[in-house]
N, C-alpha and C positions, 0 to 999 in steps of 0.2 A: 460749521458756520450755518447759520439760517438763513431758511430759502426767504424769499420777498415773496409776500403777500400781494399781490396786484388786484385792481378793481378797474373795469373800464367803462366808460362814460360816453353814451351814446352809440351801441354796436349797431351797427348796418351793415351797409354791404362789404365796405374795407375792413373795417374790423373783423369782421367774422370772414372773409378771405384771407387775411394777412394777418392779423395782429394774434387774433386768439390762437391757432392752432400755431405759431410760433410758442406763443407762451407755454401752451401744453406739454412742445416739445422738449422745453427745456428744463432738465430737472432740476434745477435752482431757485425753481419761482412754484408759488400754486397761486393758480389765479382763481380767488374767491367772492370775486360778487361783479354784475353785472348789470346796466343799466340801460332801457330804451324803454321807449312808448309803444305800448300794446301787449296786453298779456298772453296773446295767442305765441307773440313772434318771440317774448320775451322768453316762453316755457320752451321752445323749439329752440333756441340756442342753449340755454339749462339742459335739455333734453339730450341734445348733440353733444355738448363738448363739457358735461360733467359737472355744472359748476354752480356750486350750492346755495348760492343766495343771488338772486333777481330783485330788481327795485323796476319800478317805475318812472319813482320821483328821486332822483340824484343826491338830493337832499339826503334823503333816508337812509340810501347805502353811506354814505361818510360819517352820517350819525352812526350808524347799527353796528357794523364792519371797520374791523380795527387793519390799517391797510398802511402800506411803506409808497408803493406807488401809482398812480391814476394814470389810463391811458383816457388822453379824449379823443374822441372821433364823432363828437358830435361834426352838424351842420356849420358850415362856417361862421356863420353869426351869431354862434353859441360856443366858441370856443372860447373870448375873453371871461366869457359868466363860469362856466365851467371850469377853466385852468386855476381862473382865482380862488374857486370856492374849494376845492382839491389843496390846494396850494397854504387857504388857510388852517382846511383839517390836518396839515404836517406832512404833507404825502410831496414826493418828486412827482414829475410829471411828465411824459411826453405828450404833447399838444399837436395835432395833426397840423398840414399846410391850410390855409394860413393860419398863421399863429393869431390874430384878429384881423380884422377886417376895418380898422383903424390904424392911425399911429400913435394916438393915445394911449388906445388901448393895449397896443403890443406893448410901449414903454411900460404900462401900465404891470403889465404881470408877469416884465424882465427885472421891474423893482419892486416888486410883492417877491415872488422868489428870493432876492437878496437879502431882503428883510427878515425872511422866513428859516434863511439857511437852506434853501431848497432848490435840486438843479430843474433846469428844463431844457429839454430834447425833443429838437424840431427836427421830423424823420426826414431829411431829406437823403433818399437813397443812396446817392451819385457820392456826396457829400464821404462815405464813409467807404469810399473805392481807393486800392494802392495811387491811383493816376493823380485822384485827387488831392491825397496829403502830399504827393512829391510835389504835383503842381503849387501846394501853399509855401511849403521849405522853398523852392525857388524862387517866390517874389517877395515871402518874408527875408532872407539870405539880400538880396539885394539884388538876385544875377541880372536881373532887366532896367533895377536902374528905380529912380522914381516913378511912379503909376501916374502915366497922361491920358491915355484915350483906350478907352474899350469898344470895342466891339460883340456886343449880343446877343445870339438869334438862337431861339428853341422852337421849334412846331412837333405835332402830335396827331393822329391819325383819329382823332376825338370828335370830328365835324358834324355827329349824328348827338353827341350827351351836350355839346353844346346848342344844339338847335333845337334841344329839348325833346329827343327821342330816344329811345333806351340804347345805352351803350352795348354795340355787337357784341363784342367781347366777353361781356357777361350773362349771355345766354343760360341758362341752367342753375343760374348762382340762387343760392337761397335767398338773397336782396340783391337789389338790383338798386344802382347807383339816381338818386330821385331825380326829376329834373327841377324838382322846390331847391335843393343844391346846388343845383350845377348853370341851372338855364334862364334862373328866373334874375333880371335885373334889380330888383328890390334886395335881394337877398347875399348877394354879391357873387352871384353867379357870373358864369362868361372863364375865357381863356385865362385874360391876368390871375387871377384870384385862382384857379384852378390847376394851373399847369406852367405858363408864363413863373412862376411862383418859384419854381424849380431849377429852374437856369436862374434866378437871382439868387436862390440861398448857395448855390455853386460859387458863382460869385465871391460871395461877400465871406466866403469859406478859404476863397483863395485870395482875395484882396481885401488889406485893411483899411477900406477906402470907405467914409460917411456923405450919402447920399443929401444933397442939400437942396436942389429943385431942379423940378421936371414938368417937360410941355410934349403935350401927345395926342394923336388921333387914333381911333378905330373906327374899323368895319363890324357890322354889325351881323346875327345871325337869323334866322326867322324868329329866335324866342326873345332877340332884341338887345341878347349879351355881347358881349365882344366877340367876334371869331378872329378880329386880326387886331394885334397891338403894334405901332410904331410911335415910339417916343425917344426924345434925347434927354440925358439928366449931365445936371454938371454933381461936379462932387465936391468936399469942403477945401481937400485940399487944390482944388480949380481944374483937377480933372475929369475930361469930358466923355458921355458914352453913347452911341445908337443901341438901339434896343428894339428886338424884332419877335414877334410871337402869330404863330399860326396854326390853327386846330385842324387845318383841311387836308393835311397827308392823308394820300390813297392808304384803304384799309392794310395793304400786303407790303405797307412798308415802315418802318421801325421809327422811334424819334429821333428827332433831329436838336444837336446843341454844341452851338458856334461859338467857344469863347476867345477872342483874341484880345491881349493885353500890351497896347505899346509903352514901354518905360523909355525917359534917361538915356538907358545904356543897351537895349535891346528891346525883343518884344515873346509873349509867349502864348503858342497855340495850341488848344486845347479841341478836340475836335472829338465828340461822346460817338456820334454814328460813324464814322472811319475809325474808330481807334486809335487815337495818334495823338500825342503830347510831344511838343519840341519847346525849344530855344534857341534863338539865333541871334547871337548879340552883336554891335556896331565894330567890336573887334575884332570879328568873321570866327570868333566861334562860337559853334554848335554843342546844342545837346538833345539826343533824341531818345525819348522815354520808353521804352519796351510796354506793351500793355497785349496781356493776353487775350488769342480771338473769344470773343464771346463775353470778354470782360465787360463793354460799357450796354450790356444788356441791364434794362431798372431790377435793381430787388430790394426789399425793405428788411431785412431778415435784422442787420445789426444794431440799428436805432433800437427794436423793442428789444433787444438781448443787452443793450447798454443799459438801457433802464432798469433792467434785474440788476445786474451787478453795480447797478448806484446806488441800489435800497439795500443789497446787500454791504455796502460801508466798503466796496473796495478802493476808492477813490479811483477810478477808470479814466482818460482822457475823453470827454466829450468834444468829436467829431464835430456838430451842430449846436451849439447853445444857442438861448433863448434870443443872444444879441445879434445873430445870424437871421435867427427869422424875424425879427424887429427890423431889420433896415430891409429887406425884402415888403414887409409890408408898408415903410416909411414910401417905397418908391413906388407902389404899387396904389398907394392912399391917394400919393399927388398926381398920379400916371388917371385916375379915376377921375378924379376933376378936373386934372388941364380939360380934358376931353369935353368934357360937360362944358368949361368957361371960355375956351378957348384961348387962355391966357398959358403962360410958367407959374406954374404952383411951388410955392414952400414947401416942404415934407414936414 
C-alpha cells in the first residue's frame, strides 16, 4: 500500500513539537514539503527533520508538490484560508483548534470538504481517549436519557501565553508559541479560542446536541484577551449548559475538565483531572468506567496518525470531524459577542 505524502501549513512551534516528528515516526507517511514565513526558520526545520521541499508562500507548495494530505497549523485566523485552499488542491486535512475563528467560516470548510470528498480532523487530543468513545456509546445508547443540562468547566495553567508572555513550558523549544497568536485580541487570541476550545470539542464528541445561543462575560488579561470565560448556551433541542474556562491554574498543577451531563433518565460524569467516568441513572443504577492512571494526561499523537491512514484510502473512524470543531466554534463565535453586546447571541 502507499505511504501518504503529507505537507504542512504554517510549522511553528506546535507543529514542529507535535506534528512533525509524529509524522517522521511513522512509516506510512513521508512528509514532503513544508510551509512558513522566514527562510532562515524555514531551512532549520528542512535542516532538522529532512524534508525536501520548503515554500514560503503556501500557494506554491499545493501548486509544486503533489500531496494526499495538509496539516494546518497556521495562526488561528488563517486556518479558514488555509483549510480551504488544501482542501481545493484534493488533499484531507487536519485543521488545528480552532477550526476558524467564525461560524461562517467553520460551516464554511465542513461543506467545501463534503463537496470536495475530503475528510477533516480537528486534533482534539482528549477526543481520541478509551474514556471518551465509552463516554459517546453511553449517551448516544440512551443510558442517561435525553440530553438537559450540561455542565462545563476546563482551566489550564497558561496565565503567562495568555497575558502575552512566553509560555514556561516551552523554554528551549526551537519556536516558541507567539503571543500575535495567543494574546493579541484582534487576532482571536485569549482563553476561548485557545484552550476553552477543547473542553467543547469534547463535548460535542460525546453529545449530539446543536448549539443555538449564548450569553457570556469575561475577565480579562493584561494583553486584553480573555483569561476567564463564563457563559450559558441553550441548545436546539432546549437544552441548557454553564460553561466555565480559566487560564490561571498554578504552574505545578495539570488541566482541569468538568464534564457533567444531566439526561431524562440519568446523568453522566466525566471528570479528565481525577480520572473518572460514571453513570448514575434515576433507577439507582450505576456504571463506573475504569480509566488508567495517567491516562487523561493531553497527547496529540493519534489525530496526526489518523490522518495518514485517511490518505492512505483505509476508510478509519474519524474520532473528531470537521462537524465537531464547527459547533465548538459556533459557540465560541457567539460566546465572543455576547461579551462585547451584552445581549444572547445566535450562533
Amino acid at each position: 500500500m502507499k505511504r501518504a505524502r503529507i505537507g504542512i501549513i504554517g510549522a511553528g512551534w506546535w507543529a514542529v513539537e507535535n506534528h512533525i516528528p509524529i509524522l517522521k515516526a511513522n512509516p506510512d507517511c513521508e512528509l514532503v514539503a513544508v510551509n512558513r514565513l522566514g527562510q532562515a526558520e524555514l531551512a532549520q526545520i528542512q535542516a532538522k527533520f529532512d524534508i525536501p521541499h520548503g515554500f514560503e508562500d503556501y500557494r506554491d507548495m499545493l501548486r509544486e508538490v503533489e500531496l494526499d494530505g495538509v496539516i494546518v497549523a497556521s495562526p488561528h485566523v488563517l486556518h479558514h484560508e488555509h483549510a480551504i485552499a488544501a482542501i481545493r488542491a484534493g488533499c484531507h486535512v487536519l485543521v488545528e483548534k480552532p477550526l476558524a475563528t467564525n461560524a461562517a467560516d467553520a460551516r464554511d470548510i465542513v461543506t467545501e470538504a463534503a463537496a470536495f470528498g475530503r475528510e477533516v480532523v480537528v486534533p482534539y487530543g482528549w477526543n481520541f481517549k478509551p474514556f471518551s468513545e465509552r463516554a459517546a456509546e453511553l449517551v448516544a445508547s440512551g443510558t442517561i436519557g435525553k440530553v438537559e443540562h450540561v455542565v462545563l468547566q476546563m482551566a489550564s495553567a497558561l496565565g503567562d501565553l495568555m497575558a502575552g508572555q512566553p509560555m514556561k513550558e516551552t523554554e528551549g523549544a526551537m519556536f516558541r508559541p507567539p503571543a500575535s497568536t495567543w494574546a493579541d485580541p484582534q487576532r482571536a487570541g485569549g482563553y476561548g479560542w485557545g484552550q476553552l476550545v477543547h473542553a467543547l470539542g469534547l463535548l460535542f464528541k460525546i453529545a449530539d446536541i446543536a448549539p443555538e445561543e449564548v450569553f457570556a462575560m469575561v475577565g480579562r488579561s493584561p494583553a486584553g484577551v480573555d483569561y476567564y470565560d463564563a457563559a450559558v448556551v441553550r441548545f436546539a433541542n432546549g437544552a441548557t449548559a454553564s460553561l466555565s474556562g480559566a487560564s490561571t491554574v498554578p504552574k505545578h498543577r495539570g488541566f482541569q475538565i468538568d464534564l457533567r451531563i444531566f439526561g431524562s433518565e440519568g446523568m453522566l460524569l466525566l471528570d479528565i483531572e481525577r480520572e473518572r467516568l460514571e453513570v448514575s441513572r434515576r433507577d439507582g443504577t450505576d456504571e463506573f468506567v475504569e480509566i488508567e492512571p495517567g491516562a487523561g494526561a493531553y497527547s496529540c499523537v493519534e489525530p496526526v496518525n489518523l490522518l495518514v491512514d485517511i490518505c492512505r484510502g483505509l476508510n478509519p473512524p474519524n474520532a473528531s470531524p470537521g462537524t465537531v470543531g464547527m459547533r465548538a466554534v459556533e459557540v465560541l463565535d457567539a460566546l465572543y459577542r455576547s461579551a462585547e453586546s451584552g445581549r444572547m447571541e445566535k450562533v
